[in-house]
SEZA-69117 format. One record per residue (C-alpha): residue in three letters; x, y, z. Coordinates in steps of 0.5 Angstrom, whole numbers, padded with zeros to 4 digits, always signed. Example, Ala and Ser with C-alpha at 12.3 -4.5 7.8 and 13.67 -1.06 7.14 Angstrom:
ala+0025-0009+0016 ser+0027-0002+0014 
% end
This chain:
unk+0082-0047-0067 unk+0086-0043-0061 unk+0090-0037-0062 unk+0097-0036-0058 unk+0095-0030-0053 unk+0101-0025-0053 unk+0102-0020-0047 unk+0099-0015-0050 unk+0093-0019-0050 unk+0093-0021-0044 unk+0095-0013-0041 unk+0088-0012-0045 unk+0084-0017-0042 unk+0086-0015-0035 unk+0085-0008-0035 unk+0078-0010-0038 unk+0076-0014-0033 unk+0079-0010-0028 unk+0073-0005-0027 unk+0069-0012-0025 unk+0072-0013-0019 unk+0069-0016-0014 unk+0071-0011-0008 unk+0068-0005-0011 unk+0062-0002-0008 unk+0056-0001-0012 unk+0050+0002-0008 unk+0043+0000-0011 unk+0040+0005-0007 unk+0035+0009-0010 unk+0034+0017-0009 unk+0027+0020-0010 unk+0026+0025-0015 unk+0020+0025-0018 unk+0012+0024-0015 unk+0008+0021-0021 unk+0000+0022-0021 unk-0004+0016-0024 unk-0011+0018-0025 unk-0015+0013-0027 unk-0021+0017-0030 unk-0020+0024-0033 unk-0028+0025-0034 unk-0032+0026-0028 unk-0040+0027-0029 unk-0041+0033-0024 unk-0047+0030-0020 unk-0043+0031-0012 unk-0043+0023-0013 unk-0038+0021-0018 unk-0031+0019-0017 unk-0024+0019-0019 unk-0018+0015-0016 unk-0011+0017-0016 unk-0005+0013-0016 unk+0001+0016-0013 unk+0008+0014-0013 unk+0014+0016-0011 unk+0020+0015-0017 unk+0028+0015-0018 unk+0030+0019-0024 unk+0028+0014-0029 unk+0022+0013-0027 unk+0022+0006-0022 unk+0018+0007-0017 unk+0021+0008-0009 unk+0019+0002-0006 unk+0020+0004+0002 unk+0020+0011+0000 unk+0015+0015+0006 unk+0016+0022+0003 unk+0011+0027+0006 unk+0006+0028+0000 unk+0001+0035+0000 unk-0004+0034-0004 unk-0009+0040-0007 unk-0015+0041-0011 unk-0017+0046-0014 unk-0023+0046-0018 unk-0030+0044-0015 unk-0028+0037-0012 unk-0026+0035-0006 unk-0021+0029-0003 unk-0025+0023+0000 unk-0020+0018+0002 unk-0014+0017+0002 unk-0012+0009+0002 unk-0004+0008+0004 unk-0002+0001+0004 unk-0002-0005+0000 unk-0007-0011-0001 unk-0005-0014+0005 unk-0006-0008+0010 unk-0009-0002+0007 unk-0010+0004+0011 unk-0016+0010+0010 unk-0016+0017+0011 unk-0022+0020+0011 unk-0021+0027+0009 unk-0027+0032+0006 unk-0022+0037+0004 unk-0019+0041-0002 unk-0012+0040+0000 unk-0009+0034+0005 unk-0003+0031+0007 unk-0001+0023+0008 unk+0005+0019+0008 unk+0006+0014+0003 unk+0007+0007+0004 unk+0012+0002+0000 unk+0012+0009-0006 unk+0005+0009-0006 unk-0001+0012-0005 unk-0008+0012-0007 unk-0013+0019-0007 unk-0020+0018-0008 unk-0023+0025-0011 unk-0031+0026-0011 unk-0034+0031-0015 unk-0038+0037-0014 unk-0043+0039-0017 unk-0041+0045-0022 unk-0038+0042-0029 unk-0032+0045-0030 unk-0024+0044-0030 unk-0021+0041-0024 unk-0014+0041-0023 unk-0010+0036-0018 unk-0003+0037-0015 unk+0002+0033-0011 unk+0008+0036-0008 unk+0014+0033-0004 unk+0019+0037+0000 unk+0025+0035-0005 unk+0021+0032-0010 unk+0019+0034-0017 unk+0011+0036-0017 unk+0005+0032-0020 unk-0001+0035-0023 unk-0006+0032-0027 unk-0013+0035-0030 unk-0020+0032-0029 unk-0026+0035-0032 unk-0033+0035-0031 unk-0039+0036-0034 unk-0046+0035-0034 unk-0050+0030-0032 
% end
C-alpha cells in the first residue's frame, strides 16, 4: 500500500513545495487597464426624450472590475445626444450629476460609474467614448431613428 520513499523523492517534493512557501509575498493588488462601456440599449427613438443608460467600469488586464479604483473618467458624445446624468455610487449612496452636455467629466466610484445619454431629435449614429489617464478608451455606438 505504502511505497518506501527514497532521497531522491523527497529532494522532489521538497523543491515542489519550496515555491508555496509561506513567507512569500504575493500582491492581490490589482492595476488598472482598461475602462469598459456597458450601454444597455443600443437603439434609441430620436424624439429629444428617449434614453440610454451606460455602465462604466474600470477593469484589471482580465477583465475583473477595480473595486476602489477613482480614476478620473472624460466622457464624449458625438452624434445628437447629449449627457444627462451621471450617477456614481452604489445602491446605498448613489450621487448625481446632472450634466446637459456633449462631453463631461466624473470620478468613478468603487470601479463604477453610470451615464445616462438622451437623445436628440435627429436620427442618425451616436458615438459615446470614455477615456482615462492611463487606461485603454471605451466606445460604443448608439443609433437613432425615427419615431
Amino acid at each position: 500500500m505504502f511505497r518506501k520513499i527514497t532521497g531522491m523523492t523527497l529532494a522532489f517534493i521538497s523543491i515542489f513545495f519550496s515555491g508555496f512557501s509561506q513567507n512569500q509575498h504575493v500582491s492581490n493588488k490589482k492595476e488598472p487597464a482598461e475602462v469598459v462601456l456597458t450601454p444597455y440599449k443600443t437603439t434609441l427613438l430620436a424624439d429629444g426624450k428617449d434614453e440610454a443608460i451606460i455602465k462604466v467600469t474600470i477593469t484589471d488586464k482580465a477583465g475583473n472590475t477595480i473595486p476602489d479604483a477613482d480614476n478620473l473618467i472624460q466622457f464624449f458624445v458625438n452624434g445628437d445626444a447629449r449627457i444627462i446624468r451621471i450617477e456614481k455610487g452604489d445602491s446605498g449612496d448613489t450621487k448625481v450629476t446632472t450634466v446637459s452636455e456633449q462631453n463631461a467629466t466624473q470620478t468613478s466610484f468603487n470601479g463604477t460609474c453610470r451615464v445616462v445619454l438622451e437623445a436628440g431629435k435627429i436620427p442618425g449614429h451616436i458615438k459615446f467614448k470614455a477615456t482615462s489617464k492611463g487606461l485603454w478608451d471605451g466606445s460604443t455606438d448608439i443609433i437613432t431613428v425615427k419615431p
